[in-house]
C-alpha positions in Angstrom: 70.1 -48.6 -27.5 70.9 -44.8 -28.1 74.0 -42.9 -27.8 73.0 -42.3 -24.9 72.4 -45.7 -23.5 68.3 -45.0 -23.1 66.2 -47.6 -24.8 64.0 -46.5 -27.6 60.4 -46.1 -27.6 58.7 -47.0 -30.2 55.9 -44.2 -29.4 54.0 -45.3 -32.8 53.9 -48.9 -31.4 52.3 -47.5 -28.2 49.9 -45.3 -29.7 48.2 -48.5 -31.6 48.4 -50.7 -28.6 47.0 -47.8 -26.7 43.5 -47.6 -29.6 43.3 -51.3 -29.8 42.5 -51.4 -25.7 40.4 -48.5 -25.7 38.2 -49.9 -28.6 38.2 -53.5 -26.8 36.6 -51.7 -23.6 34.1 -49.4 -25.6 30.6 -50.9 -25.0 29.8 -50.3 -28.4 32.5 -52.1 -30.0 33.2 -54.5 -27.4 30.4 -57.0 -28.7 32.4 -56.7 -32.3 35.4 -58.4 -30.6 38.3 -58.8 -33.5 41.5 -59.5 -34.0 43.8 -56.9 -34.8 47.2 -57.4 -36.9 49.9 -55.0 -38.7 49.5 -57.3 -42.2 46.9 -55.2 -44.7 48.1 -53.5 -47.8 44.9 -51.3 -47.1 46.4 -47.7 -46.9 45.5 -47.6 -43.3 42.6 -50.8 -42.1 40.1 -53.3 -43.5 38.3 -55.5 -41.9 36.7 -59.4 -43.5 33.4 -60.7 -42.6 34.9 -62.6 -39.9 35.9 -60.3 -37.7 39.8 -60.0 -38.7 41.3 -56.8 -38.6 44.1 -56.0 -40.5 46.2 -52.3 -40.4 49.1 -51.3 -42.4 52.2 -52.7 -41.3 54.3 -49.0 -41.3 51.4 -46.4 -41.1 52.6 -44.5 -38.1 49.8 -42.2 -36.5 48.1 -40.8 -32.8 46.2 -43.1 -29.9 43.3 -41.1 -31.5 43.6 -41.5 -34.8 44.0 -45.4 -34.5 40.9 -45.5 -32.8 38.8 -43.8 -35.2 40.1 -45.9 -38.0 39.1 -49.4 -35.7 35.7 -47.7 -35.4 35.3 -47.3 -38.6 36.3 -50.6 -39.8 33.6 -52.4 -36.9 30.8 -49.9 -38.1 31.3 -51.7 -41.4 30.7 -55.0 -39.7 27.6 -53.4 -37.6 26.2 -52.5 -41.1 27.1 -55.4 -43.0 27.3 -54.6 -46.2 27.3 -50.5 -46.0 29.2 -48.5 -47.8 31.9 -46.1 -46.2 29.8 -43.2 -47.1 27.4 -44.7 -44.9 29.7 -45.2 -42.2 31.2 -42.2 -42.6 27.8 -40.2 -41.8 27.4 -42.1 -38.9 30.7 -42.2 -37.2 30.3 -38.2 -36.1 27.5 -38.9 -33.7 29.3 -41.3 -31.9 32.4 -38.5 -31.3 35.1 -41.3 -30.9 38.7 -40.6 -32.1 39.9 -38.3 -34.7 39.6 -38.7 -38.8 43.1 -38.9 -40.3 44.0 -36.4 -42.4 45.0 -38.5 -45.1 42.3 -40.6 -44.8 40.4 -41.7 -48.3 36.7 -43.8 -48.8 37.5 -46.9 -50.0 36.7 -50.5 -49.7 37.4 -51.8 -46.1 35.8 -54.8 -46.0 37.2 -58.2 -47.2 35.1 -61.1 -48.2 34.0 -63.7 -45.6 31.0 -66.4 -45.0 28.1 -65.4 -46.6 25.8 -65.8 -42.9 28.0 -63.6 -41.0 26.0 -60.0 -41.8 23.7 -61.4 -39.9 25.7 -62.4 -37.3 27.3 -58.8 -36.7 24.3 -56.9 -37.2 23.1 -58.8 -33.7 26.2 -58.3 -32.1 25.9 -53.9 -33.0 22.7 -53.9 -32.1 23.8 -55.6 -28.3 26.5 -52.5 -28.7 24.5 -50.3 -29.0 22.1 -51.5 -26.0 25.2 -51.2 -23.7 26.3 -48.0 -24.9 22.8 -46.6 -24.0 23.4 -47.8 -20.6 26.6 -46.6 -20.1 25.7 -43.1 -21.2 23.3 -43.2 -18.9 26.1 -44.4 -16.0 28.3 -41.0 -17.3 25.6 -39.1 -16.5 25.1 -40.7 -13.5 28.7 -40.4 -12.7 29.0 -44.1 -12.5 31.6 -44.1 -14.7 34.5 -41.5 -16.0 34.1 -42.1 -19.8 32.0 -44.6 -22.3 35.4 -46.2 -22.4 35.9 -46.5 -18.8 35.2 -50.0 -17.3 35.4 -49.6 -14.1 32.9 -47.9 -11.7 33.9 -44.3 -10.5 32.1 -44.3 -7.4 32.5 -46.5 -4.9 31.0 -49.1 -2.9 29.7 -46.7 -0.3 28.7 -44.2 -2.7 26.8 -47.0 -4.8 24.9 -48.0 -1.2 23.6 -44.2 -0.6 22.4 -43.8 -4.1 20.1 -47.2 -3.5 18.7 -45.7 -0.2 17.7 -42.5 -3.0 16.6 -45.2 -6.0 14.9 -47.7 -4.0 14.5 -47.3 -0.4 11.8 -44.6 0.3 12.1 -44.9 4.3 15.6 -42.9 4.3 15.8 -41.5 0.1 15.4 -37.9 1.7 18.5 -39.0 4.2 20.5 -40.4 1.8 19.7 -37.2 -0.8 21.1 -34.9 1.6 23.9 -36.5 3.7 27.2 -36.8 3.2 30.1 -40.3 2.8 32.9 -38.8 3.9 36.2 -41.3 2.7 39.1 -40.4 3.9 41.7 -43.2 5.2 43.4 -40.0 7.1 40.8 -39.0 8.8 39.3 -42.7 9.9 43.1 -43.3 11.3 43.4 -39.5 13.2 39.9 -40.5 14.5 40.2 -44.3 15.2 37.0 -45.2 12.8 37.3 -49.1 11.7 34.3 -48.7 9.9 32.0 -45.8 10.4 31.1 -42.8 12.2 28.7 -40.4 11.9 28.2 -36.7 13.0 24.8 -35.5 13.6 25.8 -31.9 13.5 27.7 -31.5 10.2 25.2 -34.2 8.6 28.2 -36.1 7.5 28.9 -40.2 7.8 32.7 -40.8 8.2 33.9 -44.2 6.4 36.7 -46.1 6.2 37.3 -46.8 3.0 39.8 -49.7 4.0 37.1 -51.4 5.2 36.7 -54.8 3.4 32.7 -54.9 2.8 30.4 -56.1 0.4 27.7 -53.2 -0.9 25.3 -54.8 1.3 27.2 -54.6 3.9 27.7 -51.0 3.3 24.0 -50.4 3.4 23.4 -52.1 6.5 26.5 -49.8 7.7 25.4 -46.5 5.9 21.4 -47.5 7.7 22.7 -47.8 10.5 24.5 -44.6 10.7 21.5 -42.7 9.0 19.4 -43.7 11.5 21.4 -42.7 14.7 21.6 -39.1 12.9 18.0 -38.9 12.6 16.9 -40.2 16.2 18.7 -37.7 17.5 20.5 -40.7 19.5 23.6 -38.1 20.5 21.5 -35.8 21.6 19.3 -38.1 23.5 22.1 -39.0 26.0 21.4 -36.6 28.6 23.0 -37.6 31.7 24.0 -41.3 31.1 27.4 -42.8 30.2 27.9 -41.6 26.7 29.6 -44.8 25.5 26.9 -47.5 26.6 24.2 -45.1 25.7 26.1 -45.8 21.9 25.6 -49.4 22.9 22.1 -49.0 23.5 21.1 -47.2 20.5 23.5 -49.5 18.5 21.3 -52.5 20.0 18.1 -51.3 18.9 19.2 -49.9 15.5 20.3 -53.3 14.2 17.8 -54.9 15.5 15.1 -52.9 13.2 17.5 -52.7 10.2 18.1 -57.1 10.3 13.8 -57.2 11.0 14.2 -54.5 7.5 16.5 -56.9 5.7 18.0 -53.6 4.8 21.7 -55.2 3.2 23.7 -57.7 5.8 25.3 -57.3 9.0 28.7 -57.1 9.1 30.2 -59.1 11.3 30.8 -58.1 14.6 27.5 -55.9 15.1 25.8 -55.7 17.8 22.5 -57.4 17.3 20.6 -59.7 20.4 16.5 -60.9 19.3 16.1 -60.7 23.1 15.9 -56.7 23.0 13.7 -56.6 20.2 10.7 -53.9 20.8 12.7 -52.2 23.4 13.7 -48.4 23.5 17.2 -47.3 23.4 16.0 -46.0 26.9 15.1 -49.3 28.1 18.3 -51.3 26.8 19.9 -48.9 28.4 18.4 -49.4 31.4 19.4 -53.2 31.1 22.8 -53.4 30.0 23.9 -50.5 33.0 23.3 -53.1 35.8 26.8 -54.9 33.6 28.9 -51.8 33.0 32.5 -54.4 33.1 30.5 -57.0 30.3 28.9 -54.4 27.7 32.5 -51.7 27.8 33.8 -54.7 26.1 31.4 -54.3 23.0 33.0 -52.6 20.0 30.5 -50.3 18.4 31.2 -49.3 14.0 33.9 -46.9 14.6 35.7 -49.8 16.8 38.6 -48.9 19.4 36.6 -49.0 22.3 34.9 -45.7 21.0 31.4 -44.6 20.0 30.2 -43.8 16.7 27.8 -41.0 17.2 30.7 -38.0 17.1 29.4 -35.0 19.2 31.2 -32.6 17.2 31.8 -32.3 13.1 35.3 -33.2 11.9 35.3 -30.9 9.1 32.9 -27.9 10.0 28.9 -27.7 10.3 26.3 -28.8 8.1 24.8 -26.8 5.2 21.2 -27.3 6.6 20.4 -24.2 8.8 18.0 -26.0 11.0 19.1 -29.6 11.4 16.1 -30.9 13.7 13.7 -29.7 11.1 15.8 -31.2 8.0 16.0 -34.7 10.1 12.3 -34.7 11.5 11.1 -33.5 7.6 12.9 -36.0 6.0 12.0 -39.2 8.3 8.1 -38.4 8.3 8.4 -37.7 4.3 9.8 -41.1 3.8 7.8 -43.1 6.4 5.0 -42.0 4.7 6.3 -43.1 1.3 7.5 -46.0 2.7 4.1 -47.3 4.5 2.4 -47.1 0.6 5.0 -48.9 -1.6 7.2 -50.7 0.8 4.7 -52.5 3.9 5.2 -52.7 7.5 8.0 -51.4 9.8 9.0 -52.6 13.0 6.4 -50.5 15.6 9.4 -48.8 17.3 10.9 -47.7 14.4 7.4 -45.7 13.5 6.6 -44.8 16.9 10.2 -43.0 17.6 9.6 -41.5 14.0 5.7 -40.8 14.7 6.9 -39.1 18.3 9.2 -36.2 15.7 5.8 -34.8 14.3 5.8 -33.5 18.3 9.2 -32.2 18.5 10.4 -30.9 22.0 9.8 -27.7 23.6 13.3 -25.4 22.9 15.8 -24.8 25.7 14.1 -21.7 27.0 10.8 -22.8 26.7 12.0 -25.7 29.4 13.5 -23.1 31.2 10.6 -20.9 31.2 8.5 -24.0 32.7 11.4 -24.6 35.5 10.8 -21.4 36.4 7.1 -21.5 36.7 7.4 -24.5 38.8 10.2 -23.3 41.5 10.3 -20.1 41.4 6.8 -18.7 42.4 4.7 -15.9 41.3 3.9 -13.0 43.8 -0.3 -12.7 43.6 -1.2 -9.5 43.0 -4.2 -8.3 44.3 -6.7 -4.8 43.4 -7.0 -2.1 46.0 -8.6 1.0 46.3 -5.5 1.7 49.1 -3.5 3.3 46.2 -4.8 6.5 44.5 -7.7 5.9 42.4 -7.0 5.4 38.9 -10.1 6.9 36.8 -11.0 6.7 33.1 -11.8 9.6 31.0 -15.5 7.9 29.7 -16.3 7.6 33.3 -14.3 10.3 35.7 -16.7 10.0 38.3 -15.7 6.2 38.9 -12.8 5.6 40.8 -11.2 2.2 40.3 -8.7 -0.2 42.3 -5.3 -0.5 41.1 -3.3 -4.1 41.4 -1.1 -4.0 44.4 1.2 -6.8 45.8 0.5 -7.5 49.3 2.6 -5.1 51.9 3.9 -8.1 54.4 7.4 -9.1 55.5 7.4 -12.6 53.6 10.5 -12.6 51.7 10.2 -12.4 48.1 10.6 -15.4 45.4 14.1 -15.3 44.4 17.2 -17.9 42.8 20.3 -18.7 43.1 22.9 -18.7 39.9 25.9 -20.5 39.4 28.1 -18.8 36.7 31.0 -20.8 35.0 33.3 -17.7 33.9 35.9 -19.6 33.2 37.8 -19.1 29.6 36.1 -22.2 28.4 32.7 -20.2 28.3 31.5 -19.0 25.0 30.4 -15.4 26.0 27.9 -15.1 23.2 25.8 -18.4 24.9 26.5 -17.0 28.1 25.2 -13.7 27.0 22.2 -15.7 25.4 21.4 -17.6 28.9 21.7 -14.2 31.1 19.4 -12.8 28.9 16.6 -15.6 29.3 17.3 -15.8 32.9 16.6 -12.0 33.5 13.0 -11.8 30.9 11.9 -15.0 33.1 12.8 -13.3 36.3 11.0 -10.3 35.8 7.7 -12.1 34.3 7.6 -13.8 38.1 8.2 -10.8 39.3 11.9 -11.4 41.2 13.6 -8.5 42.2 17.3 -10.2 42.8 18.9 -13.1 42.5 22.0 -14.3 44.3 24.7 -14.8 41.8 28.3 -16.6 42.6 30.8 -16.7 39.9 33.1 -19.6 39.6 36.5 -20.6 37.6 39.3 -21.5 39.7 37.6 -19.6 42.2 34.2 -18.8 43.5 33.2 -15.1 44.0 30.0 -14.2 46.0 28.2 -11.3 44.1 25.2 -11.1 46.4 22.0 -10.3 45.5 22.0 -8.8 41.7 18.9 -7.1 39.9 18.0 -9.8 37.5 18.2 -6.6 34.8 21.7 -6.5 35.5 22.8 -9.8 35.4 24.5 -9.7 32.0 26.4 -6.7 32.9 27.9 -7.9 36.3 29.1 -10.9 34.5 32.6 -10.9 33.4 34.7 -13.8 31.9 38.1 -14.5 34.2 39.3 -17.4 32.0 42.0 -18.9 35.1 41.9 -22.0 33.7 39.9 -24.8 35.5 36.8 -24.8 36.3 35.7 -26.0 40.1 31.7 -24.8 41.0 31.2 -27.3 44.2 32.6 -24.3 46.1 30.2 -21.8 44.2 27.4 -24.3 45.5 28.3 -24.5 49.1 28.6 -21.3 49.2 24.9 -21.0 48.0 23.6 -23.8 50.3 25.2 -22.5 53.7 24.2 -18.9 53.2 21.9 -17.3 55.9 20.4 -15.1 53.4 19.1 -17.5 51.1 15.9 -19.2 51.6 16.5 -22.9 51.7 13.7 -23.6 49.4 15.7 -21.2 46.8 16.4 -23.1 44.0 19.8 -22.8 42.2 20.2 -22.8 38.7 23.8 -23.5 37.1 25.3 -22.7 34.0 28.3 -24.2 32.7 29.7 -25.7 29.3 30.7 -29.0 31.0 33.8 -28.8 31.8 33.6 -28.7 35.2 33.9 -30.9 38.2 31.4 -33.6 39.4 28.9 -31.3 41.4 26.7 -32.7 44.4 23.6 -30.4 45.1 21.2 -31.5 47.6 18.0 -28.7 47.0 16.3 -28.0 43.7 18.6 -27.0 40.8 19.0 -27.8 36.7 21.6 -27.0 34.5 21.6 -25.0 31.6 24.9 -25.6 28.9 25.6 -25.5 25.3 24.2 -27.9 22.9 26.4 -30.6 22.1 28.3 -30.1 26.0 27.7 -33.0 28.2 28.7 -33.2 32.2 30.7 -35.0 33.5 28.1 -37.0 35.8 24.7 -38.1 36.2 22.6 -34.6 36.3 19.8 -35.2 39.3 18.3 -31.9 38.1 16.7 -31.0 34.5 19.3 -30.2 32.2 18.7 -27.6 29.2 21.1 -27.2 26.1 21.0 -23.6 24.8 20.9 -23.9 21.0 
């Protein structure tokens, strides 16, 4: 004990301890396994022929000059019989430890059994073979150092780098997505196991999850595949929770037909529903809403794993439908020439992305042809003649729409001004509305605001749509008014369809003529949508 009271370190003690474990876990020298002791009058180390190691008993130096000194001493072995000039011009390329200063060549290897060259020279040249590999793991980023035993990444990160390595089907997947492992965020979120979010190309893990690496490429499959399907935008008007059941269902079912890893347990997996659509399971388990809201999906909790939203901010990928489409036809059609079959309704879903769907306003543009009907025109020579300058003497018939008092083809439009509205989507919608309009020739369209509210704004130039539209933001949103209001209006044909635009947040809406919805991507309503529903992107 000090004056103080402390206890002393021996810091010169530590320092060898310290180079005798790192040489033991060096894959070159771990093959030349010896036996270190303080006992040599060698000015610093020799080694004999059977593998005993013997240091000065006082020489005092650093961690890194003890191990270059036990390097030096098991090159000798590796070598046999070298001398420690020889050693001595190879020891720099292995960059291990620092020379001592005082350091001198001289004989460090004792006499020992006259087969044991031999012996060591198979043992270095095993050393050497593992040190090749374990560069190649630190370049990798397998591992921290040459010294470093243990693997760096994880188990999760090990099972996306197979999916690159040796599973073509999702390589391009796996290349680009993202493990996220963070034991904060899987508790803030209530993810057991895994979630994924299709919009910020990221899969959420636990990482107190107890699996095997097989099990972790089932899970990491699984959550790959949801992304790429599209499976959470697919939803559309069903109960978002047993869609995830549905998709979950099929999903398993192709990756245990794969034998891609093993199925944790608990998954849900029934032979029954194998060839069947997400669609069609869906279809089947909905007639047994109290049985199947009992199933526990990956993230556990009662909750889905397919997140609508990104927990930490959107993906890098600019177009995400192209970057998932691109990357499942690239490795499909890798997979079909090294790997063999797939189950058929895991191709056909990934054959039906080489014909990806029309884009919201395309949609739109067809619901409008279809309800909203196109004045004929019609040529007339009723109008002042229009002449052409090759041919003045011709007079020619202009287009005319017919004079009659048939009302014109108009809409109705249910605005959600609430504060909840994004006004650059809303400005984005009103736009398309008004160039649709005025290709079918529509003069007006009856407009009704709604928030807490609903305000009749009568019959609005489709040009000025946008600039009528103002956002209240009074807190809830309530459109059944707006749509009564529509409905029992004298001045509205009945067969005027009614087109409503909201971000979802909204109250279950009952509309008994023509109508679709048009809200953000990603938004979902609250019920069962009886009309076509668009997400503006």
């Amino acid at each position: 004990m000090s004056k103080r009271g402390k206890a002393f370190v021996d810091q010169a003690a530590l320092d060898f301890e310290a180079a005798r474990a790192e040489i033991r876990l060096h894959p070159l020298f771990a093959p030349l396994s010896s036996y270190e002791s303080r006992n040599s009058d060698h000015p610093w180390a020799d080694i004999s022929l059977d593998g005993s190691l013997r240091a000065h008993p006082t020489r005092k130096a650093s961690e890194a000059e003890w191990v270059w000194v036990f390097a030096h001493c098991l090159l000798h072995l590796g070598f046999g019989t070298a001398s420690c000039d020889d050693v001595l011009d190879f020891q720099p390329a292995i960059r291990l430890g620092t020379r001592p200063f005082s350091w001198e060549p001289g004989r460090c290897v004792r006499g020992g059994p006259a087969e044991a060259p031999e012996r060591w020279a198979k043992r270095f040249a095993s050393g050497l073979s593992n040190a090749a590999v374990a560069a190649i793991d630190v370049a990798g980023g397998a591992r921290s150092s040459l010294s470093d035993s243990r693997p760096v990444r994880s188990e999760w990160d090990l099972a996306l780098s197979w999916f690159v390595s040796d599973y073509p089907l999702l390589g391009a997947l796996a290349s680009t997505m993202k493990v996220v492992a963070d034991a904060e965020l899987a508790r803030g979120w209530d993810i057991s196991i895994a979630a994924v979010s299709t919009a910020s190309a990221e899969i959420y893990v636990n990482p107190l999850a107890s699996l095997t690496k097989q099990e972790w490429r089932f899970v990491l499959a699984h959550e790959m595949l949801h992304a790429a399907l599209r499976h959470c935008d697919r939803v559309g008007g069903r109960d978002p929770y047993l869609w995830n059941i549905a998709a979950d269902f099929v999903v398993n079912g192709w990756l245990v037909e794969m034998a891609v890893g093993s199925a944790p347990e608990g998954v849900l997996h029934d032979p029954e529903l194998r060839g069947l659509s997400a669609e069609s399971v869906y279809d089947r388990i909905a007639v047994d809403l109290r049985r199947y809201r009992k199933l526990l999906t990956l993230r556990g909790h009662h909750q889905g794993d397919l997140l609508g939203e990104p927990l930490r901010g959107p993906a890098d990928v600019t177009d995400l439908d192209e970057f998932y489409r691109r990357a499942l036809l690239t490795g499909l059609s890798y997979h079909s020439s090294s790997r063999g079959l797939l189950p058929a309704g895991l191709v056909e879903e990934i054959r039906a992305l080489e014909h990806p769907p029309l884009s919201w306003d395309a949609q739109l543009a067809r619901w409008f042809e279809e309800f909203v009907p196109v004045v004929e025109k019609r040529r007339s020579y009723a109008r002042p003649s229009r002449r052409q300058a090759s041919t003045p003497d011709i007079p020619r018939p202009g287009w005319m729409r017919p004079e009659s008092l048939e009302s014109r083809p108009t809409f109705g439009v249910v605005l959600d001004t609430s504060g909840s509205m994004d006004s650059k989507l809303l400005g984005k919608a009103l736009g398309a509305i008004a160039s649709y309009a005025a290709a079918r020739d529509v003069p007006a369209a009856r407009v009704v605001f709604c928030d807490a509210m609903a305000y009749d704004a009568g019959y609005v130039p489709v040009e000025d749509i946008a600039e009528r539209v103002t956002v209240r933001g009074r807190g809830g949103t309530v459109l059944q008014p707006g749509i009564d209001l529509l409905e029992r209006a004298d001045d509205f044909p009945s067969g005027g369809p009614i087109l409503v635009i909201t971000d979802g947040r909204c109250d279950v809406l009952r509309i008994r003529r023509e109508h679709a919805f048009l809200i953000p991507a990603g938004a979902h309503l609250p019920f069962r949508a009886r009309g076509p529903v668009f997400r503006m992107s």
